[in-house]
N, CA, C and O atoms as CSV, one atom per row, in Angstrom:
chain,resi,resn,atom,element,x,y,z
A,1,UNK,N,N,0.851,-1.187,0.000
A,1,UNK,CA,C,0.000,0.000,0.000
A,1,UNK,C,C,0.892,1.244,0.000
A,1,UNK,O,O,1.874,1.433,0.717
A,2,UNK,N,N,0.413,2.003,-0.866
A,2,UNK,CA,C,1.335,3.559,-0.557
A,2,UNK,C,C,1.389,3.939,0.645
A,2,UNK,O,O,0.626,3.475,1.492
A,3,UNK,N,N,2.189,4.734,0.881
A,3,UNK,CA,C,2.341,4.967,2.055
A,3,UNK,C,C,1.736,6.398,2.573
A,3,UNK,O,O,1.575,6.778,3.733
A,4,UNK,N,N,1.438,7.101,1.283
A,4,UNK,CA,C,0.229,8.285,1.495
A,4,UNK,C,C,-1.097,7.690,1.879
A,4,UNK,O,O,-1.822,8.475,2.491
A,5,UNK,N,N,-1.582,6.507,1.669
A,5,UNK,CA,C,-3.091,6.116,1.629
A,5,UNK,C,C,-2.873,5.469,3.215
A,5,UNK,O,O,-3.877,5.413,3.926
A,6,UNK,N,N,-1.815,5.077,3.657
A,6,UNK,CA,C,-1.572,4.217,4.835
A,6,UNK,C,C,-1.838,5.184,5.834
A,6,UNK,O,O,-2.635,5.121,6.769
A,7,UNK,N,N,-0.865,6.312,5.425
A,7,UNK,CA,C,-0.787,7.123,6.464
A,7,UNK,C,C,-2.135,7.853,6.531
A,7,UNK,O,O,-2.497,7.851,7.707
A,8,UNK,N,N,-2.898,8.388,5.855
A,8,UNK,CA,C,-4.617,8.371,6.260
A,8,UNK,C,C,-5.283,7.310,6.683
A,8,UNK,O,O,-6.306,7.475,7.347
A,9,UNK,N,N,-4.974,6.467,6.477
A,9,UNK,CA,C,-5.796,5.286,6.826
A,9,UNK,C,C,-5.463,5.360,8.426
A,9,UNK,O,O,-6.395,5.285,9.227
A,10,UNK,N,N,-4.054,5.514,8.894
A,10,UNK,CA,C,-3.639,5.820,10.436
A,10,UNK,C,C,-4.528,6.832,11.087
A,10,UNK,O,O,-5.321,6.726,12.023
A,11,UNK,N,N,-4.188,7.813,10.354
A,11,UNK,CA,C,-5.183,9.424,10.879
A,11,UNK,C,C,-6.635,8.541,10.898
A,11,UNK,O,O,-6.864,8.108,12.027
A,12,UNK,N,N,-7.429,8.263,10.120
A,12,UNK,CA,C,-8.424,7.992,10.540
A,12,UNK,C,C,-8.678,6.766,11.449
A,12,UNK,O,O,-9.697,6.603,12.120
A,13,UNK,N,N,-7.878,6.130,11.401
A,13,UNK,CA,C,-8.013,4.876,12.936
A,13,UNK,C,C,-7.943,5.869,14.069
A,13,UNK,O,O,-8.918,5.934,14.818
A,14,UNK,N,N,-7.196,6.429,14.219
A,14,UNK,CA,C,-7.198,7.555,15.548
A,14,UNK,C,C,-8.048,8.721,15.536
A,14,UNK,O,O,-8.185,9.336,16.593
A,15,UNK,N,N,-8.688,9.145,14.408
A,15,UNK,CA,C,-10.082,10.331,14.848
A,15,UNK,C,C,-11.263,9.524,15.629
A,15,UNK,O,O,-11.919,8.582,15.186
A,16,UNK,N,N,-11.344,10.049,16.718
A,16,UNK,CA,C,-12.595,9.595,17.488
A,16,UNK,C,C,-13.302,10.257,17.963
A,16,UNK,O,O,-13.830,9.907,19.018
A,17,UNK,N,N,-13.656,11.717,17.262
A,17,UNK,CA,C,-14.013,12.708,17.757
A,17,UNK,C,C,-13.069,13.173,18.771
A,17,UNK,O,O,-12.338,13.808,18.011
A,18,UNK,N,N,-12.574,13.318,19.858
A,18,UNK,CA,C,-11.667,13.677,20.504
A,18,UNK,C,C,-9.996,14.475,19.781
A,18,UNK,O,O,-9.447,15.544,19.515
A,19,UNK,N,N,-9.866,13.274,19.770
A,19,UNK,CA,C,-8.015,13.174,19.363
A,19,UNK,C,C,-7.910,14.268,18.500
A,19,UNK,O,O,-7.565,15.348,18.980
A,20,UNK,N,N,-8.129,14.177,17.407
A,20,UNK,CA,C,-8.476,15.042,16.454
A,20,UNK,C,C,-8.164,16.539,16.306
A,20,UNK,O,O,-7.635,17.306,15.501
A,21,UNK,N,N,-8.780,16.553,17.531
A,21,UNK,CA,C,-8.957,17.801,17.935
A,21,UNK,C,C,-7.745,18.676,18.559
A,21,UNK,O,O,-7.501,19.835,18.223
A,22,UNK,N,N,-7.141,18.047,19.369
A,22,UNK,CA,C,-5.518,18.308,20.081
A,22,UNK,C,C,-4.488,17.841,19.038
A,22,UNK,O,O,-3.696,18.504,18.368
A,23,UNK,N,N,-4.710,16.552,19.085
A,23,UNK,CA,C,-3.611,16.092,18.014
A,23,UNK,C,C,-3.758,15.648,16.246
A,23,UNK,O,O,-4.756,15.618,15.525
A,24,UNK,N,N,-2.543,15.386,16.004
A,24,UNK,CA,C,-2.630,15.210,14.239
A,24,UNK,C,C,-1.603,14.899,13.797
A,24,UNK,O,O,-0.782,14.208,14.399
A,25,UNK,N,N,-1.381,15.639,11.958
A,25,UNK,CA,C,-0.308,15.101,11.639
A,25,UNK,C,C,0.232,16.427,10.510
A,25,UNK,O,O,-0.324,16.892,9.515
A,26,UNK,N,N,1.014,16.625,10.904
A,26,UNK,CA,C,2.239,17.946,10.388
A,26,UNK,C,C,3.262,17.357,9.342
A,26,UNK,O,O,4.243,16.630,9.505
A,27,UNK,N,N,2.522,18.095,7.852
A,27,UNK,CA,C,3.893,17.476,7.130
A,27,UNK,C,C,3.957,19.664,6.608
A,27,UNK,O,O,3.128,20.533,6.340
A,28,UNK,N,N,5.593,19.557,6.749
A,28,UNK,CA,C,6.021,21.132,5.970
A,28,UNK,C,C,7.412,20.726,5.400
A,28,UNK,O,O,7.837,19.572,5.457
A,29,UNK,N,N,7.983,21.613,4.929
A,29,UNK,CA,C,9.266,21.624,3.994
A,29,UNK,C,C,10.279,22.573,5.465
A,29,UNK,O,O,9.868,23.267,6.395
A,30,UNK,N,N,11.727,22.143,5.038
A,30,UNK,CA,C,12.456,23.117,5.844
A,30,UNK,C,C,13.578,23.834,4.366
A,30,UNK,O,O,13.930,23.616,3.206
A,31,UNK,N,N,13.720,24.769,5.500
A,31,UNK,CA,C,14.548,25.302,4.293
A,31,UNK,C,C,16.015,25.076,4.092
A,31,UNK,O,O,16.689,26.017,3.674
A,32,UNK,N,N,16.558,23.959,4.340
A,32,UNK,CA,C,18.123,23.407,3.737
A,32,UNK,C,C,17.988,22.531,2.639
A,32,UNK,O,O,19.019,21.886,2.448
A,33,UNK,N,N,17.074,22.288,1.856
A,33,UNK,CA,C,15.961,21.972,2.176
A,33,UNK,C,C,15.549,20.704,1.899
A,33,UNK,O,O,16.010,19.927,1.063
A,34,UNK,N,N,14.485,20.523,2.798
A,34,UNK,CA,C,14.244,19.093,3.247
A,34,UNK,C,C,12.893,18.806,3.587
A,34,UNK,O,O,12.423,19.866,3.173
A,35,UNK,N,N,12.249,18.400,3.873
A,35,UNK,CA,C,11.095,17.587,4.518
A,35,UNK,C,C,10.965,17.549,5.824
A,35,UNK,O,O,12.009,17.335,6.441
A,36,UNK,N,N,9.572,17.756,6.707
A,36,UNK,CA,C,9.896,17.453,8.275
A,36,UNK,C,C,7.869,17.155,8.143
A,36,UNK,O,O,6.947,17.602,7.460
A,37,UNK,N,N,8.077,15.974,9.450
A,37,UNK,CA,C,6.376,15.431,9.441
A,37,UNK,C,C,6.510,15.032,11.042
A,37,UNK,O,O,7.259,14.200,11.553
A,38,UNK,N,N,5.529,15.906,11.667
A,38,UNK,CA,C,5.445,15.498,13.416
A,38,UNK,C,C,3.609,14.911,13.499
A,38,UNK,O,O,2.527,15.469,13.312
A,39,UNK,N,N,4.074,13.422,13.906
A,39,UNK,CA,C,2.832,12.891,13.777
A,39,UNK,C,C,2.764,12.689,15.426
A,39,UNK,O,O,3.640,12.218,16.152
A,40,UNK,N,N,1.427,13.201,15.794
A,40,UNK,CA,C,1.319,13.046,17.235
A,40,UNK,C,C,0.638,11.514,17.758
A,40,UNK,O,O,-0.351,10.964,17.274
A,41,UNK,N,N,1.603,10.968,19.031
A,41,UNK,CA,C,1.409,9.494,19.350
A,41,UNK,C,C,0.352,9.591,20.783
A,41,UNK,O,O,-0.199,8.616,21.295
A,42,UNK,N,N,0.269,10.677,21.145
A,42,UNK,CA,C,-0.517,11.079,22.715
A,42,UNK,C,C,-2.118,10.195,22.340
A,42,UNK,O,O,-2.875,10.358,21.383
A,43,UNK,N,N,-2.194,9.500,23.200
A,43,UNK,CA,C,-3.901,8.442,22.887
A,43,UNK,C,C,-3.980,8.289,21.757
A,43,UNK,O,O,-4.865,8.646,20.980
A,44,UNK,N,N,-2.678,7.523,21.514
A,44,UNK,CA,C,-2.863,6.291,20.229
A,44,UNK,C,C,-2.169,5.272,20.642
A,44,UNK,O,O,-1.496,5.527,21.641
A,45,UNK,N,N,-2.084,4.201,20.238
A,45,UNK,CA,C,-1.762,2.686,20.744
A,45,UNK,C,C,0.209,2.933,20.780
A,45,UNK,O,O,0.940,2.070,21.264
A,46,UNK,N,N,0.622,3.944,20.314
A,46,UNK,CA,C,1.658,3.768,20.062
A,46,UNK,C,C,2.628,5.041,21.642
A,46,UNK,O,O,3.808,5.230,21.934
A,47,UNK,N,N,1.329,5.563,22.195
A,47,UNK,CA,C,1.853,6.350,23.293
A,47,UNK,C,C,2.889,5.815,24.226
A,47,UNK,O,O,2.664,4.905,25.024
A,48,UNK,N,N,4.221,6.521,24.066
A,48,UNK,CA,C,5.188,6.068,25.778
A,48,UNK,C,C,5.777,4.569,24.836
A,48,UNK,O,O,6.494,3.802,25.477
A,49,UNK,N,N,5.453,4.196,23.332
A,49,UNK,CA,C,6.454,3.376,22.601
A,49,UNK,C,C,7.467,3.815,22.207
A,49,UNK,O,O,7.490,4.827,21.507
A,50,UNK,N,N,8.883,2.955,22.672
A,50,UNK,CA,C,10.184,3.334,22.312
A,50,UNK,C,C,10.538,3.086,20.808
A,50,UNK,O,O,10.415,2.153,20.015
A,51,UNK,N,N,10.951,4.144,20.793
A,51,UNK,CA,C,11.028,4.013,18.836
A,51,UNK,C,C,12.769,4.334,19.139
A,51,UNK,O,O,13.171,5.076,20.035
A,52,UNK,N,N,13.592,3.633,18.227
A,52,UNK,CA,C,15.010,4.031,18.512
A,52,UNK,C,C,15.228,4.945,16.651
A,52,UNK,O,O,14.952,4.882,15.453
A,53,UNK,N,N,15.838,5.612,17.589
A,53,UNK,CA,C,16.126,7.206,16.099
A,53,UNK,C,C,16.635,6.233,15.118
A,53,UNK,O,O,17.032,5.072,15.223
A,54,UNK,N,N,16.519,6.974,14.227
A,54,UNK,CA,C,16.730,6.321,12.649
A,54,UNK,C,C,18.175,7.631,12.129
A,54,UNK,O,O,17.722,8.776,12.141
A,55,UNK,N,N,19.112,7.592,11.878
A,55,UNK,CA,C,19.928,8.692,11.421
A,55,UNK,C,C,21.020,7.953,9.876
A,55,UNK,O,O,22.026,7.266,10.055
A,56,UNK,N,N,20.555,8.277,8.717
A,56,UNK,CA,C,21.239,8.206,7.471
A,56,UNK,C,C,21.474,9.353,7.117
A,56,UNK,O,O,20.583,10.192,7.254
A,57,UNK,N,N,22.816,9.744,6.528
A,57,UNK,CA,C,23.367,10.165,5.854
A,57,UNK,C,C,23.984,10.404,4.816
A,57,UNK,O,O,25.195,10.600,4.921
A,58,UNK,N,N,23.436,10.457,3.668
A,58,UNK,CA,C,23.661,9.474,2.575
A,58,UNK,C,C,24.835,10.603,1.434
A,58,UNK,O,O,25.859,10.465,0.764
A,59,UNK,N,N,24.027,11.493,1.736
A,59,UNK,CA,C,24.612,12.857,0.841
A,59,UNK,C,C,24.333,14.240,1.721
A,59,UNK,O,O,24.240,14.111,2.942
A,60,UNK,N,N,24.213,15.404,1.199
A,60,UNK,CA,C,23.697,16.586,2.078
A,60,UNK,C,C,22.145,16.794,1.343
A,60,UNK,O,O,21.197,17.432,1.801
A,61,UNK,N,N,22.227,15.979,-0.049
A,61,UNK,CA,C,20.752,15.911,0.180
A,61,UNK,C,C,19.874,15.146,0.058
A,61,UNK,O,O,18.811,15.376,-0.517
A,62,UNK,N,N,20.272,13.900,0.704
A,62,UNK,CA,C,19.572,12.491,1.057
A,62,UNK,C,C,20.000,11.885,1.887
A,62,UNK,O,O,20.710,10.879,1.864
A,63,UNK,N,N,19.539,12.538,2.794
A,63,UNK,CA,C,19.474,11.912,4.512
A,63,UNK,C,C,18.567,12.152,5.323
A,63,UNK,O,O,17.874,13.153,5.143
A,64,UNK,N,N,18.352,11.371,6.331
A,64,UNK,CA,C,17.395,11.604,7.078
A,64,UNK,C,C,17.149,11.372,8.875
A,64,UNK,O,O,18.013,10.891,9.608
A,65,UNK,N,N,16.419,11.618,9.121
A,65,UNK,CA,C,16.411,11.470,10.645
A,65,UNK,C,C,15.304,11.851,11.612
A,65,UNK,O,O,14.981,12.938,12.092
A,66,UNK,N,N,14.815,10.601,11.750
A,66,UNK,CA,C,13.679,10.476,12.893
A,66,UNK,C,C,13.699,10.190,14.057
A,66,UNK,O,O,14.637,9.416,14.246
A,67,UNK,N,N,13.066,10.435,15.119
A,67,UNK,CA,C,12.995,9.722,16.297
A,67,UNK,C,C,11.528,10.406,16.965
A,67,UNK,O,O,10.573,10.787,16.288
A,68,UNK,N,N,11.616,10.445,18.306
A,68,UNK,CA,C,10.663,10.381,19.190
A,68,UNK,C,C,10.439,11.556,20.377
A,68,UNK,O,O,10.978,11.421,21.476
A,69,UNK,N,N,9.735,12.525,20.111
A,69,UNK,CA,C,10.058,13.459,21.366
A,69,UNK,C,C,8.670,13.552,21.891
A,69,UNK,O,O,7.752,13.143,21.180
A,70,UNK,N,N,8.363,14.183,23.380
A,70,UNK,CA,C,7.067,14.205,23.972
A,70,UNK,C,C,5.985,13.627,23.207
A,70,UNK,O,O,4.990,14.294,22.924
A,71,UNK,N,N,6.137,12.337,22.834
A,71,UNK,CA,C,4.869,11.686,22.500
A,71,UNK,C,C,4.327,12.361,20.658
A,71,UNK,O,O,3.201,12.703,20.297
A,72,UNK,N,N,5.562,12.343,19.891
A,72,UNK,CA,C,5.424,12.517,18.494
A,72,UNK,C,C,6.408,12.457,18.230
A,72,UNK,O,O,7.533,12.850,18.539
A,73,UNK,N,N,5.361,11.304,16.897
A,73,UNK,CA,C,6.906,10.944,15.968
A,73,UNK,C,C,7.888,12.249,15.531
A,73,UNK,O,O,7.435,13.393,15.491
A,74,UNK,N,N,8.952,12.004,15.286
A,74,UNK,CA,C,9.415,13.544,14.374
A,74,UNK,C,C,10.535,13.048,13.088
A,74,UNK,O,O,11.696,12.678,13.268
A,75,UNK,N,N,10.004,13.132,12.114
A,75,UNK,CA,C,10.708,12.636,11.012
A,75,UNK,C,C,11.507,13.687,10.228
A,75,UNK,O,O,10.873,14.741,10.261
A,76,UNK,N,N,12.382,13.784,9.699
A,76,UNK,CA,C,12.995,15.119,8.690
A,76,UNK,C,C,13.765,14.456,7.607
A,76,UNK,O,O,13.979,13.250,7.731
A,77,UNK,N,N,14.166,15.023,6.665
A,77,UNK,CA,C,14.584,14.568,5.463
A,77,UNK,C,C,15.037,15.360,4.187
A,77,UNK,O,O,14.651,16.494,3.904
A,78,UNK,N,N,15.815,14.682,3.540
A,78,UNK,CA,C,16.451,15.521,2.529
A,78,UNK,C,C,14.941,15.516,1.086
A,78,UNK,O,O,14.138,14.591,0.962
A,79,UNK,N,N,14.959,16.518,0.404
A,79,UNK,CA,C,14.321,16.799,-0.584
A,79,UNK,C,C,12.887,15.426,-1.064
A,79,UNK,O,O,11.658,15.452,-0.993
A,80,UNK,N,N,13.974,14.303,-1.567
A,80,UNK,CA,C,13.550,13.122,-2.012
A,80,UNK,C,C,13.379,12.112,-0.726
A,80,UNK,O,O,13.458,10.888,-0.832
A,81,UNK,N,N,13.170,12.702,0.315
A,81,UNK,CA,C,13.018,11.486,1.777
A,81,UNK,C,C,11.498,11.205,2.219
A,81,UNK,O,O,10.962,10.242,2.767
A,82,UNK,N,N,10.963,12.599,1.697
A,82,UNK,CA,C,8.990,12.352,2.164
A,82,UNK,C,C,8.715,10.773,3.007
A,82,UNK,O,O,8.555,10.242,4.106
A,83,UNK,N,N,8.827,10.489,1.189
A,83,UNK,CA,C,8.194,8.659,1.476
A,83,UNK,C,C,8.890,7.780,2.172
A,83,UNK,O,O,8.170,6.880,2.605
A,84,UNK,N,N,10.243,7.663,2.509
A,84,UNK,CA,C,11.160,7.127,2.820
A,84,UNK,C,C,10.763,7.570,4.837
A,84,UNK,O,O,10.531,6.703,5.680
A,85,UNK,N,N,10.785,8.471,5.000
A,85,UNK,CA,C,10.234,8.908,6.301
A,85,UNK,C,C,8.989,8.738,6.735
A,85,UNK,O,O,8.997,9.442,7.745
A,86,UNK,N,N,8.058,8.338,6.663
A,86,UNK,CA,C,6.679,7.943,6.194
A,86,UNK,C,C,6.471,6.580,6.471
A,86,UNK,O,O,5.476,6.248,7.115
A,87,UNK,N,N,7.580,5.440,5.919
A,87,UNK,CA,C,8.270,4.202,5.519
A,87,UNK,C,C,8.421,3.594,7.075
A,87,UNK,O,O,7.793,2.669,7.591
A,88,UNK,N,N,9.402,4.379,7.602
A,88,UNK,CA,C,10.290,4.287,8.692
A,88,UNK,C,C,8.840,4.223,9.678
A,88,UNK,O,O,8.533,3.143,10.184
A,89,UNK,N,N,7.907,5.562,9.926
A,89,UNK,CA,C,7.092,5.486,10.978
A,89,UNK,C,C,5.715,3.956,10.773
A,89,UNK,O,O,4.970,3.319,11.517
A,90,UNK,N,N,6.041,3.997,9.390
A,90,UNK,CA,C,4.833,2.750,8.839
A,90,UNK,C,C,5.397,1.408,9.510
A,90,UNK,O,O,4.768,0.564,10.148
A,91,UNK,N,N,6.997,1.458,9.129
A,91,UNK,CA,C,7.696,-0.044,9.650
A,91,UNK,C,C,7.187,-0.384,11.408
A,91,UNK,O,O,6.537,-1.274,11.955
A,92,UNK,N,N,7.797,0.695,11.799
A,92,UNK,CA,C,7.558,0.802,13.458
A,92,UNK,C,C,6.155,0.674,14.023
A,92,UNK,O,O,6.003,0.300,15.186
A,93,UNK,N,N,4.929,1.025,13.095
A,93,UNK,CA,C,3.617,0.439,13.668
A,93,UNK,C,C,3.657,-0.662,13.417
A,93,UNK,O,O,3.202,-1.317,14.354
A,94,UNK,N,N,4.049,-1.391,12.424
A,94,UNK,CA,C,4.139,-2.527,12.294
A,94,UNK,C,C,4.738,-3.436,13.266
A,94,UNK,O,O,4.119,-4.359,13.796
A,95,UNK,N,N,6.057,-3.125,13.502
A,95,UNK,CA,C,6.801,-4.002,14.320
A,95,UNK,C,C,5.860,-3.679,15.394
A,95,UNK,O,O,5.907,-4.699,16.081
A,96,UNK,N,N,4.888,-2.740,16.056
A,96,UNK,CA,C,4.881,-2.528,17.290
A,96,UNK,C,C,3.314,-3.227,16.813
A,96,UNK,O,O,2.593,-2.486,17.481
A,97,UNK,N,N,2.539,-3.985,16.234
A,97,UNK,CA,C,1.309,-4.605,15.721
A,97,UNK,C,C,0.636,-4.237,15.491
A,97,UNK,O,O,-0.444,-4.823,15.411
A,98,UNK,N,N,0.883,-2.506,15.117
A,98,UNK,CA,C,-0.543,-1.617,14.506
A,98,UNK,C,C,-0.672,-1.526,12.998
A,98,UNK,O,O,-0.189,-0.568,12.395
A,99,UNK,N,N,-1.194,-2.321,12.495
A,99,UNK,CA,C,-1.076,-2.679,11.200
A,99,UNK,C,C,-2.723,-2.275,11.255
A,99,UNK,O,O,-3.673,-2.730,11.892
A,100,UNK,N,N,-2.533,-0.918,10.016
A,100,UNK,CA,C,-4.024,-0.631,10.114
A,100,UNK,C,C,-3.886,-1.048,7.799
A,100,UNK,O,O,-4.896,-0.983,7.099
C-alpha cells in the first residue's frame, strides 16, 4: 500500500471525535531543504512506545532522521526522503502490531 493512503488510513483509525482535535499530523518543507512530518502518538496505541532514532546520511541531500520526542513521531529529510520517512514510521507500527 502507498504509504500516502496508509498514512490516512492511520489518521483515521485515531479520529474519534476527541483526538483530532488536540492532536494530528504535520507534514512542511524546511529550508536546507528538506522535509519534516510530526505525527502526534498522545492516545494512540503507540503512546510512551520506544522508537530508537533512525539517522542516514547518505549525501547533504539524502538523509534523514527520525525519532521520538514528547509523544510525536518527528521525522525530517532531505528533498527526495517524504516517502522514505513515512516508511520508517509505517515499519515501526508494524513491528509494534498496529497494522491498520
Amino acid at each position: 500500500m502507498d504509504v500516502f493512503k496508509w498514512l490516512q488510513e492511520w489518521y483515521m483509525q485515531n479520529c474519534d471525535g476527541d483526538w483530532e482535535h488536540c492532536y494530528g499530523v504535520k507534514i512542511g518543507t524546511l529550508d536546507n531543504p528538506g522535509w519534516y512530518i510530526d505525527i502526534d502518538l498522545a492516545d494512540t496505541d503507540l503512546e510512551d512506545e520506544v522508537f530508537e532514532t533512525t539517522s542516514l546520511e547518505r549525501n547533504e541531500n539524502d538523509w534523514i532522521y527520525c525519532h521520538t520526542e514528547d509523544n510525536i513521531y518527528k521525522g525530517s529529510g532531505g528533498t527526495a526522503n517524504l516517502n522514505e520517512i513515512i516508511e520508517i514510521f509505517r515499519n515501526w507500527c508494524n513491528e509494534k502490531k498496529q497494522n491498520f
